[in-house]
C-alpha positions in Angstrom: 158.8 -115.7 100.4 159.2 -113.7 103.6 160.9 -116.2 106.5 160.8 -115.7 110.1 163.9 -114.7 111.7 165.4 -117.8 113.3 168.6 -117.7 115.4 170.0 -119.8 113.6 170.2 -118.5 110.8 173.2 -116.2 112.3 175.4 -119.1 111.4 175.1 -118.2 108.2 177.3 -114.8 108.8 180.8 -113.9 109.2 179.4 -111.5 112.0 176.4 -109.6 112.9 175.9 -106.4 113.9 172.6 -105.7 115.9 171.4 -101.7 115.4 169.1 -100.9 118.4 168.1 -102.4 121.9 167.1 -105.8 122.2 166.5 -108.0 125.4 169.8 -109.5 127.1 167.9 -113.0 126.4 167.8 -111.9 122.5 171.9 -111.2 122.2 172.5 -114.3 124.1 170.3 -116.5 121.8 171.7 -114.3 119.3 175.8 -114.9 120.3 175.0 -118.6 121.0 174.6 -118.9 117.3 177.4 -116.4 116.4 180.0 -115.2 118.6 181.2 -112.3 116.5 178.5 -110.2 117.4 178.5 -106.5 117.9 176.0 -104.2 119.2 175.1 -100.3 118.3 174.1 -98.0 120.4 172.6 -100.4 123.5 174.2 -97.9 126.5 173.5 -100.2 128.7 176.8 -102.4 130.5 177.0 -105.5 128.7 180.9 -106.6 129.2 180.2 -110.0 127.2 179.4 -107.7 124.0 181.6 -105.4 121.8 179.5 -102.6 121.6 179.7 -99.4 119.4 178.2 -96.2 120.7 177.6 -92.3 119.5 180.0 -90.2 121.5 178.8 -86.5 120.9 181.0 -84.8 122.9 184.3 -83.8 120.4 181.4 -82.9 117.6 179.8 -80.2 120.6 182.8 -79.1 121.6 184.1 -77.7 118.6 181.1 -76.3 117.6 180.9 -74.3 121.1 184.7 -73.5 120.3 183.5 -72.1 117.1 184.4 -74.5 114.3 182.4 -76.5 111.9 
């Protein structure tokens, strides 16, 4: 039986991490339901989120300096 995602079913979780970008209005409902929420890659300012993003600079860098 395939369910439609409710909200509420977040309760459920210890936690729950959210892989893509979604509307502001969709983490709030989202964190209402479950405050340990974190986000991946969503690079846009969102201080009431723990967020976890790419950071491709030390990886480029030490290719340019000649390692990898």
């Amino acid at each position: 039986m395939d369910k439609a995602f409710q909200f509420t079913d977040a309760q459920k979780y210890d936690g729950v991490i959210v892989a893509g970008v979604f509307t502001q209005e969709f983490y709030a409902n989202l964190a209402k339901n479950n405050p340990h929420t974190v986000l991946i890659d969503d690079y846009r300012y969102l201080p009431a989120y723990d967020i976890i993003r790419n950071s491709y600079f030390k990886s480029t860098q030490i290719v340019f300096d000649g390692g990898l």
